[in-house]
PAZAPA-4460 file (N, C-alpha, C; in steps of 0.05 Angstrom, whole numbers, plus 32768, in hexadecimal, padded with zeros to 4 digits):
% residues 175
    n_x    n_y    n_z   ca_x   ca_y   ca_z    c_x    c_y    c_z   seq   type   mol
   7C12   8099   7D29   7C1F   8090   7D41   7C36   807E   7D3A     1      X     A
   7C51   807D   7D4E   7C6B   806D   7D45   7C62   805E   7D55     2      X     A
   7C65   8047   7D4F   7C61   802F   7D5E   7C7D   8023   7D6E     3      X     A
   7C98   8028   7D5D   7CAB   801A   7D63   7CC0   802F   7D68     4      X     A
   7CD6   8021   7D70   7CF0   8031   7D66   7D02   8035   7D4D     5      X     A
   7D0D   8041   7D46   7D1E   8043   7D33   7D35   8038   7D33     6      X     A
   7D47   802B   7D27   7D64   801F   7D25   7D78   802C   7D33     7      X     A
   7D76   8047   7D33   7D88   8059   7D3F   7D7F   805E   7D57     8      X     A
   7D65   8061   7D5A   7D61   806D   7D80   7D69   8053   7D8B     9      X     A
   7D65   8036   7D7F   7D74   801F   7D89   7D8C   8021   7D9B    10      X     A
   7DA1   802E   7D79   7DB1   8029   7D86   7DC2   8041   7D96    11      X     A
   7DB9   804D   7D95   7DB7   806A   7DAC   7DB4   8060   7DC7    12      X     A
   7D98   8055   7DC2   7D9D   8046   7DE9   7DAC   8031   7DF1    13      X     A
   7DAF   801D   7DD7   7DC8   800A   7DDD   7DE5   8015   7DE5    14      X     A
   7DE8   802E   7DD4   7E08   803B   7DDE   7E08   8045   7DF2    15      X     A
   7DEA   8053   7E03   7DE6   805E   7E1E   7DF4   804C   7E31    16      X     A
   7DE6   8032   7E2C   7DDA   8021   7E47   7DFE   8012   7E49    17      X     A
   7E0A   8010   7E2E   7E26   8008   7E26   7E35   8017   7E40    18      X     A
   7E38   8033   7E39   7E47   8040   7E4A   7E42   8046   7E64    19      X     A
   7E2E   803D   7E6F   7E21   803C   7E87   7E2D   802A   7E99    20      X     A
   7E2E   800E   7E80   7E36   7FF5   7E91   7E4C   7FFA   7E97    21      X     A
   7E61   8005   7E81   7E7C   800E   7E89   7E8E   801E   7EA1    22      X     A
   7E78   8030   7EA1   7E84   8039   7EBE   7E76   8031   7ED6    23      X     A
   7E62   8023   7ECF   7E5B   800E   7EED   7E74   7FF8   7EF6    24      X     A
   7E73   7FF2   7EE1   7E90   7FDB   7EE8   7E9C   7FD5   7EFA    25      X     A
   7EAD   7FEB   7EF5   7ED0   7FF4   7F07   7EBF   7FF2   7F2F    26      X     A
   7EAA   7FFC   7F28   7E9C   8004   7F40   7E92   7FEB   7F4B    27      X     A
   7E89   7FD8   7F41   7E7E   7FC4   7F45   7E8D   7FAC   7F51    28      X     A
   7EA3   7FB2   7F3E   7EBF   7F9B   7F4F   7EC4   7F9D   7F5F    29      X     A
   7EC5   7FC2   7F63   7ECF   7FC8   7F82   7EC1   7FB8   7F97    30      X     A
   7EAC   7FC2   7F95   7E98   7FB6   7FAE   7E92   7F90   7FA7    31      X     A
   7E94   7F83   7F95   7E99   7F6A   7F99   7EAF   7F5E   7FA9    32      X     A
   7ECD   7F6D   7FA1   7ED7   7F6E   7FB2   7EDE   7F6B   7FCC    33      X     A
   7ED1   7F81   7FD3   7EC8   7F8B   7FEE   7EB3   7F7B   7FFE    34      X     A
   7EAD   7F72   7FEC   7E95   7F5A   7FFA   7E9F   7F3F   8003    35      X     A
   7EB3   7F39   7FEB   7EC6   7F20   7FEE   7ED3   7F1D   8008    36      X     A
   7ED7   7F36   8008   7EF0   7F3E   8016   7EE0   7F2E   803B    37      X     A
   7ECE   7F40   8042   7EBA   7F45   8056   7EB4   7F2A   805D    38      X     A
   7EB1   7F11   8050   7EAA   7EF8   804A   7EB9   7EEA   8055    39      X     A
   7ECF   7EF0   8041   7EEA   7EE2   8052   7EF0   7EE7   806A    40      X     A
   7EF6   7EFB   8079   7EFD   7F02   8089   7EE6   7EED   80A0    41      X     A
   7ECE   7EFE   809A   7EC6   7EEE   80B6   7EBF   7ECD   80AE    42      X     A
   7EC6   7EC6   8099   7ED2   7EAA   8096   7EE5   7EA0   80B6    43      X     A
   7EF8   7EA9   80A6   7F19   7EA5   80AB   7F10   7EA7   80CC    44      X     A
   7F06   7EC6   80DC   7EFB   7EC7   80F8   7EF0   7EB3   80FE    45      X     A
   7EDC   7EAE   80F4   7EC7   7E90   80FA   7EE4   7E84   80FF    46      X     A
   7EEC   7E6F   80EB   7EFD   7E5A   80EC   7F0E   7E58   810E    47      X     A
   7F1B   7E73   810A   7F2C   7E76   8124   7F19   7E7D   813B    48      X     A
   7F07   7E80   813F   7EF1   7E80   8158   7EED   7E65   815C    49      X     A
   7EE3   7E51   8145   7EE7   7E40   8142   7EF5   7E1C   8155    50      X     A
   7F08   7E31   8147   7F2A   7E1B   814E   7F2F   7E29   816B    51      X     A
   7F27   7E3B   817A   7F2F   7E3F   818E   7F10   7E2C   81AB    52      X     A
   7F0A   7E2E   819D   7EE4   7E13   81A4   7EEB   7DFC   81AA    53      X     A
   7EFF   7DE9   8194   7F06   7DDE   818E   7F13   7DCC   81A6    54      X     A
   7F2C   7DE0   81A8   7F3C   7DDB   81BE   7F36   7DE4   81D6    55      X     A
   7F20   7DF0   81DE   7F17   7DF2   81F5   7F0B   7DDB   81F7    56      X     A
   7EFE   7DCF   81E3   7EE6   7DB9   81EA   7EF9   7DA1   81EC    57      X     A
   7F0A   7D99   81D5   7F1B   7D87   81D6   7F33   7D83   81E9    58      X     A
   7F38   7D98   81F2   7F4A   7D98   8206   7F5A   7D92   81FF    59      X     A
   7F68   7D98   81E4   7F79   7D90   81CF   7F8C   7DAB   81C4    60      X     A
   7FA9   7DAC   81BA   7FAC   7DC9   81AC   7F98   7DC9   818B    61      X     A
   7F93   7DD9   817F   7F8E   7DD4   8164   7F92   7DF0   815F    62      X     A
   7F97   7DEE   8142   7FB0   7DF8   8131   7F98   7E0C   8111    63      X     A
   7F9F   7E19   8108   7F8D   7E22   80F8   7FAA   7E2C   80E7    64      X     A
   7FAF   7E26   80C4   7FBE   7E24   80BA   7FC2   7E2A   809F    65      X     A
   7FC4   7E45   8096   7FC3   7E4E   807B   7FD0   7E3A   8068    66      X     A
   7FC6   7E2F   804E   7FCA   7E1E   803D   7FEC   7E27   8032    67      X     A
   7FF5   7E1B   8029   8012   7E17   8023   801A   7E34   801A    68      X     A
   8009   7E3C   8000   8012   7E49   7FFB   8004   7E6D   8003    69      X     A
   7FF5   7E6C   801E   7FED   7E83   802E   7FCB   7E89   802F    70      X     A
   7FC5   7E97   8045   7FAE   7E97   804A   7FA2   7E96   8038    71      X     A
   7FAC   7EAE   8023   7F98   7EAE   8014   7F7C   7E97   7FFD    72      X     A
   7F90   7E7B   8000   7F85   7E6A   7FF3   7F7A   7E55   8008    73      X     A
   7F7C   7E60   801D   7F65   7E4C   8036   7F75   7E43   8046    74      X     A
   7F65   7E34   805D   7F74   7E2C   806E   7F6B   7E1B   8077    75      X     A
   7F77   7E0B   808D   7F6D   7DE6   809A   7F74   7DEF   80BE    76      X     A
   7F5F   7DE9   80C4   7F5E   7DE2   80DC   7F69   7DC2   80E9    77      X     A
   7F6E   7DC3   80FD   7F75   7DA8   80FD   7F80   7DA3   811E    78      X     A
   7F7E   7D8C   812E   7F91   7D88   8144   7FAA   7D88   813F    79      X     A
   7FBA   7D96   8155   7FDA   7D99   814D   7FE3   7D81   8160    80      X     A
   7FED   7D72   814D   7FFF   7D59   8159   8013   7D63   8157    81      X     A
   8021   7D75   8159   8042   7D7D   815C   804F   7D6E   8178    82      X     A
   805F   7D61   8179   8076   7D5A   8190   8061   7D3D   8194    83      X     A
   8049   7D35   8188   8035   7D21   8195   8043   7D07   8183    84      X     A
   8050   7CF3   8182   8058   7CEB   8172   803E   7CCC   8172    85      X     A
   8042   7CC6   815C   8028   7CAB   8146   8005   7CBF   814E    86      X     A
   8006   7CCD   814B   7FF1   7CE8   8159   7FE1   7CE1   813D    87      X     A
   7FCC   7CDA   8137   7FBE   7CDA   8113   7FB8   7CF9   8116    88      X     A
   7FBD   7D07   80FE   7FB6   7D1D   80F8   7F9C   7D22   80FD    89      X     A
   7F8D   7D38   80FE   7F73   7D3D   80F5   7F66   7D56   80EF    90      X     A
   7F63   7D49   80E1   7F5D   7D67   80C8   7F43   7D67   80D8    91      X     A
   7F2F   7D88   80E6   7F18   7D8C   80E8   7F02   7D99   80D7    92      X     A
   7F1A   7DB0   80CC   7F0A   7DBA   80B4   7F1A   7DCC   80A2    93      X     A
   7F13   7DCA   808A   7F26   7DD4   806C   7F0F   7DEF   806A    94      X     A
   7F28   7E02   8064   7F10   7E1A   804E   7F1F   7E17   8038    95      X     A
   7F18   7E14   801D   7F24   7E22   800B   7F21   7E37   7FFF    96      X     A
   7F30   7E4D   7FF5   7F2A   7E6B   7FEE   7F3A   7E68   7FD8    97      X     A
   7F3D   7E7C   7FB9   7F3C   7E83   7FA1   7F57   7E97   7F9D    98      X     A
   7F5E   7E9B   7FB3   7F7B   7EA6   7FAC   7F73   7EC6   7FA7    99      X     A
   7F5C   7ED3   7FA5   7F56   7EE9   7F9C   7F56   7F05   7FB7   100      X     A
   7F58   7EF5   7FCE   7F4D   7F00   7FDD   7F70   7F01   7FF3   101      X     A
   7F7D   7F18   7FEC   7F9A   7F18   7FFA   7F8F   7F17   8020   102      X     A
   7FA0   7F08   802B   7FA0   7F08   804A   7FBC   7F00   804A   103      X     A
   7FC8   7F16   805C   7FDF   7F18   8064   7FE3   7F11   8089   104      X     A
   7FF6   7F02   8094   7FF1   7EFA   80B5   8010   7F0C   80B8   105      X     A
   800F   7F1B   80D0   8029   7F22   80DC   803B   7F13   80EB   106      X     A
   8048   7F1D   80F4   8066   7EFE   80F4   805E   7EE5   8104   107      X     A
   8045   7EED   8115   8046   7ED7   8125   802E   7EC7   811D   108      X     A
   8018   7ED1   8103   8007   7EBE   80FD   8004   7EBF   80E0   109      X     A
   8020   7EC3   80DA   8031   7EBC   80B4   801D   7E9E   80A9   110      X     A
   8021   7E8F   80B3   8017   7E72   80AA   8007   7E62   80C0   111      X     A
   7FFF   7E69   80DC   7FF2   7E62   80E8   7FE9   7E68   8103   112      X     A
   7FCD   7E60   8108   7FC2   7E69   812A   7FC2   7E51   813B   113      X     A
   7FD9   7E4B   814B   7FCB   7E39   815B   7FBB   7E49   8178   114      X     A
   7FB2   7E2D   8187   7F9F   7E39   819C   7FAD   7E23   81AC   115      X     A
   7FAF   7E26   81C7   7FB0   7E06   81D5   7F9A   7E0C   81E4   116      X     A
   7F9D   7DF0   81F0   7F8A   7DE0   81F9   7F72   7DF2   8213   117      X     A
   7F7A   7E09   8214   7F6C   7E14   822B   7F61   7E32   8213   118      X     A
   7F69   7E30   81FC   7F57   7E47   81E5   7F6C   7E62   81E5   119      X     A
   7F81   7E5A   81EC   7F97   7E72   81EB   7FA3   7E72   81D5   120      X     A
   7FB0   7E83   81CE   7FBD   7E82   81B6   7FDB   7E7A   81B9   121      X     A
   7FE3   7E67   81B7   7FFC   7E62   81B5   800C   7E57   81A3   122      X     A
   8029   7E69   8195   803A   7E69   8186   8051   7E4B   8189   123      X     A
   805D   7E48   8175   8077   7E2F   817B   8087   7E3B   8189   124      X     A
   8099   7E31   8193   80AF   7E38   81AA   80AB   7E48   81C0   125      X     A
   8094   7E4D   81C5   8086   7E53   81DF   8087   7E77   81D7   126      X     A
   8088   7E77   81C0   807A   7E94   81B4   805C   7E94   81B2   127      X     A
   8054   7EAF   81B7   803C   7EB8   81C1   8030   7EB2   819D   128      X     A
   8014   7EB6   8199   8008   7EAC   817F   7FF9   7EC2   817A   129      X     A
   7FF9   7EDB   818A   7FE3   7EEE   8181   7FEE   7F02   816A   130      X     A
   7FDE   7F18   8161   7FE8   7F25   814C   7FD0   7F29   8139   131      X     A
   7FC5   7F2C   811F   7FC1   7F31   8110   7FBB   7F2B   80F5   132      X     A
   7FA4   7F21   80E8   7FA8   7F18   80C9   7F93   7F2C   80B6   133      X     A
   7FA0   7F3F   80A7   7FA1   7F53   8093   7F8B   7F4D   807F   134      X     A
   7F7C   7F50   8077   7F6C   7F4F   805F   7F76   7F66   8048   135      X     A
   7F7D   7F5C   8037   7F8D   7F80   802B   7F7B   7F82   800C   136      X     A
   7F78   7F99   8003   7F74   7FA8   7FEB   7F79   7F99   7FD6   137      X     A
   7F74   7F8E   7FC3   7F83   7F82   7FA9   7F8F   7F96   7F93   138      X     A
   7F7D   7FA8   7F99   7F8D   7FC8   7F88   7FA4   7FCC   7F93   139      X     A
   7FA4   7FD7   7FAF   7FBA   7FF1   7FB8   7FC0   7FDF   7FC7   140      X     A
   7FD7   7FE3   7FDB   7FE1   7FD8   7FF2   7FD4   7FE2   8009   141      X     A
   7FBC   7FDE   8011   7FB1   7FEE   8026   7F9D   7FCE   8031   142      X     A
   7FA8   7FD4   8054   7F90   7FC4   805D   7F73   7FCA   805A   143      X     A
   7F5E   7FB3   8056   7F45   7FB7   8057   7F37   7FB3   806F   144      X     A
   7F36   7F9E   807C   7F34   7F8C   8091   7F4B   7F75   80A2   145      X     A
   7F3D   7F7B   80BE   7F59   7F6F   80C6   7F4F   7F5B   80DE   146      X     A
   7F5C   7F47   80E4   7F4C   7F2F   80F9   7F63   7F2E   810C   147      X     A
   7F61   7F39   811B   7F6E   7F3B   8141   7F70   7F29   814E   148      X     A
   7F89   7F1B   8159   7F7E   7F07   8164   7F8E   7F18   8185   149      X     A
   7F89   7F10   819D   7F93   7F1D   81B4   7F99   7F05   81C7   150      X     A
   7FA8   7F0E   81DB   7FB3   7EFC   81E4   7FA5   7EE2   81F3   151      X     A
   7F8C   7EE9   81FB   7F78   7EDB   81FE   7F6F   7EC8   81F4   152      X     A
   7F6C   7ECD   81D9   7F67   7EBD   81CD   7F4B   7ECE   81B8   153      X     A
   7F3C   7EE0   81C6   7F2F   7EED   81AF   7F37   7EEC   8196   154      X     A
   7F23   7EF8   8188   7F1F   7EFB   816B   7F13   7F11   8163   155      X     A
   7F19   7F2B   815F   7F06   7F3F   8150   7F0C   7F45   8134   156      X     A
   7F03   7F4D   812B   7F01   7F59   810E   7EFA   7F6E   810A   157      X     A
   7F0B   7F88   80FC   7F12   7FA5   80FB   7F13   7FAE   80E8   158      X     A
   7F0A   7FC3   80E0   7F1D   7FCE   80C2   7F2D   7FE3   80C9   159      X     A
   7F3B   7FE7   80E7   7F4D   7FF5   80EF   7F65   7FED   80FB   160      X     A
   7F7B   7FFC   80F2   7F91   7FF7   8100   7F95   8004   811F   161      X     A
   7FA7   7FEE   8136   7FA2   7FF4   814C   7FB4   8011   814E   162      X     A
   7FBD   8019   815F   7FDE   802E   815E   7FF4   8026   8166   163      X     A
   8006   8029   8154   801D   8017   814E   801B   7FFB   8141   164      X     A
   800A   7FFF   8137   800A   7FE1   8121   800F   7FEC   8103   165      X     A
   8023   7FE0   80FC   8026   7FE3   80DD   8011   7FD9   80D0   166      X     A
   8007   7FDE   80B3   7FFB   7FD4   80A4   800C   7FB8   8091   167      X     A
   800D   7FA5   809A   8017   7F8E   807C   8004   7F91   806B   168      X     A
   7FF5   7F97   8067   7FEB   7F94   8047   7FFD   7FA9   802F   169      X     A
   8014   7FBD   803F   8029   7FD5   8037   803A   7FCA   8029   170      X     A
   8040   7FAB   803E   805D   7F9C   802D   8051   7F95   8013   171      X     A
   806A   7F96   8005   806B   7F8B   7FE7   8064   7F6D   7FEC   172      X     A
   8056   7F67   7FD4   804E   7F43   7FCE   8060   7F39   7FC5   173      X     A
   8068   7F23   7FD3   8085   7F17   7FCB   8077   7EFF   7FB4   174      X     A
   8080   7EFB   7FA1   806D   7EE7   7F8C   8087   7ECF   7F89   175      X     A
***
C-alpha cells in the first residue's frame, strides 16, 4: 500500500490549483468591483435621502458636497450658510471613499446637492438641482449604476438610463 504522495503528483496538483487561481482572478475583481460599486452607491443615496431629512427637520437648506477633488473620494454634508453671513459652519456628516470607485454628477450635481429648507432640490442662482450621479465601470467607459435625483426631491437608484439621457461615464477622464 502507498501511503503518501510522490514529489511530482505534488507538484502536479500544485501547478493545477496554480492555474485555477489564475483564471479565477480577472473574475473575481470583476465582481469585487461590482460590489464596491453597489455599496457606494446606496452609500452616497443614503447620504442624500439623508440631507434632504435634514432640512425638512431643520427647516434649514443643507448642502451635500463632493470633496475637492470629486465624488469619488467622499463627500460632507453640511448646513449651507451661503448669503447667511457670521453663520458657524456645520459639518453633519463626512464619508470618506478611496478614489477607486469613479462617480461622475451631470452639470447640475458636478460638485454638489443642495436641498432647501422644505427637502427640494435646489441649485445656486435659482437653478433647479435635479439630474443625476453616474457610478461608472473602471475598465470601459460604461455606466454601472446611477442615483436620480427628481425634481421633488426623490432619490432612486438604477442601473438604467432614462431616454434621452446621455451616459457621462462615455466622457473621457480629465486627470
Amino acid at each position: 500500500m502507498n501511503k503518501g504522495m510522490t514529489l511530482v503528483e505534488l507538484l502536479a496538483v500544485l501547478a493545477i490549483a496554480g492555474i485555477l487561481a489564475m483564471l479565477a482572478v480577472p473574475s473575481l475583481q470583476g465582481f469585487v468591483a461590482e460590489q464596491r460599486r453597489q455599496v457606494v452607491a446606496r452609500e452616497l443615496a443614503a447620504a442624500l435621502r439623508t440631507a434632504r431629512m435634514e432640512a425638512i427637520t431643520r427647516q434649514a437648506p443643507v448642502v451635500v458636497r463632493a470633496f475637492y477633488n470629486g465624488w469619488s473620494w467622499g463627500w460632507t454634508t453640511a448646513l449651507d450658510i451661503r448669503g447667511l453671513r457670521n453663520a458657524p459652519r456645520t459639518v453633519l456628516r463626512r464619508h470618506v471613499l478611496d478614489g477607486q470607485t469613479r462617480i461622475v454628477g451631470n452639470l447640475w450635481l458636478k460638485n454638489e446637492v443642495r436641498f432647501d429648507s422644505s427637502g427640494a432640490p435646489t441649485g445656486t442662482a435659482g437653478h433647479s438641482n435635479i439630474g443625476s450621479l453616474y457610478l461608472c465601470d473602471t475598465q470601459r467607459p460604461l455606466m454601472r449604476l446611477r442615483i436620480v435625483l427628481d425634481w421633488v426631491g426623490r432619490i432612486r437608484l438604477t442601473d438604467q438610463l432614462d431616454r434621452g439621457t446621455t451616459d457621462a461615464c462615455a466622457k473621457p477622464v480629465k486627470r
